[in-house]
C-alpha positions, 0 to 999 in steps of 0.5 A, a space after each residue: 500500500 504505502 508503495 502505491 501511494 508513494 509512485 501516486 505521488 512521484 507521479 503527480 508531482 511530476 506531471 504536475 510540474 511537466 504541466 506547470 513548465 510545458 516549455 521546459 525540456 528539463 522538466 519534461 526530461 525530470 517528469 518523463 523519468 520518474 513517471 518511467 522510473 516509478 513504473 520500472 523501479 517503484 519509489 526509487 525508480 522515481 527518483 532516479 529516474 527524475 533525476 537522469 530525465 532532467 539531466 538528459 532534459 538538460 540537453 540543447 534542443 536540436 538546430 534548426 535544419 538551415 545550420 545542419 545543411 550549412 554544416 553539412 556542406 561548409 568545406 572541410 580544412 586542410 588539415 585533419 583534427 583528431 583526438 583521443 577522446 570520442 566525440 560525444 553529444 552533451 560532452 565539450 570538445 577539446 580546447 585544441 579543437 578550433 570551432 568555427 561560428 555559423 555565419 547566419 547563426 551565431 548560436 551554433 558552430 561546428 568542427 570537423 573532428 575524427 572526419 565527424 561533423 559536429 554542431 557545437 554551442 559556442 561558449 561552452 563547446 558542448 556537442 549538440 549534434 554529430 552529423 553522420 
């Protein structure tokens, strides 16, 4: 009983703030895990999930098509840039690697590294999206 109870709560809570914050993906994110961590781990599962969801919520919401296309078709440098580390979404790219602003939207950039195509946040470097 007290488990029902709990998961009724976790998921009220979460849904009542996913509705009270519709345009926040980090909300959505928190609501959307706990609602499927109640279901999976109960209480707990909850809470986990609530937390993994805003962490993933968190995540910059793609770019607009135009910055893709214009990624996808800037020429690529001379030289190659390769690094140690994998190029991961979420994931800020290595100092040493020169990021180029998107003339026509100063809110992305882009590198080519490890031959992938990546679309960068400029001031933290954060990977938004690689372009296979």
């Amino acid at each position: 009983m007290f488990h029902k109870i709990m998961i009724g709560a976790a998921v009220s809570a979460a849904l009542m703030s996913g509705a009270a914050f519709a345009q926040s993906s980090a909300v959505n994110g928190a609501a959307g895990g706990a609602v499927t961590g109640a279901i999976v781990g109960g209480p707990v599962g909850a809470a986990v999930g609530g937390v993994a969801g805003a962490i993933v919520g968190t995540a910059i919401d793609p770019p607009p098509q135009k910055v893709v296309t214009y990624v996808q078709e800037a020429p690529a440098p001379s030289t190659r840039v390769v690094v140690k580390e994998k190029v991961v979404v979420g994931q800020a790219l290595p100092e040493t690697v020169v990021v180029t602003p998107v003339p026509e939207n100063p809110k992305y950039a882009y590198a080519i590294v490890n031959d992938e195509r990546v679309i960068v946040e400029p001031s933290s470097r954060k990977v938004i999206q690689v372009i296979n």
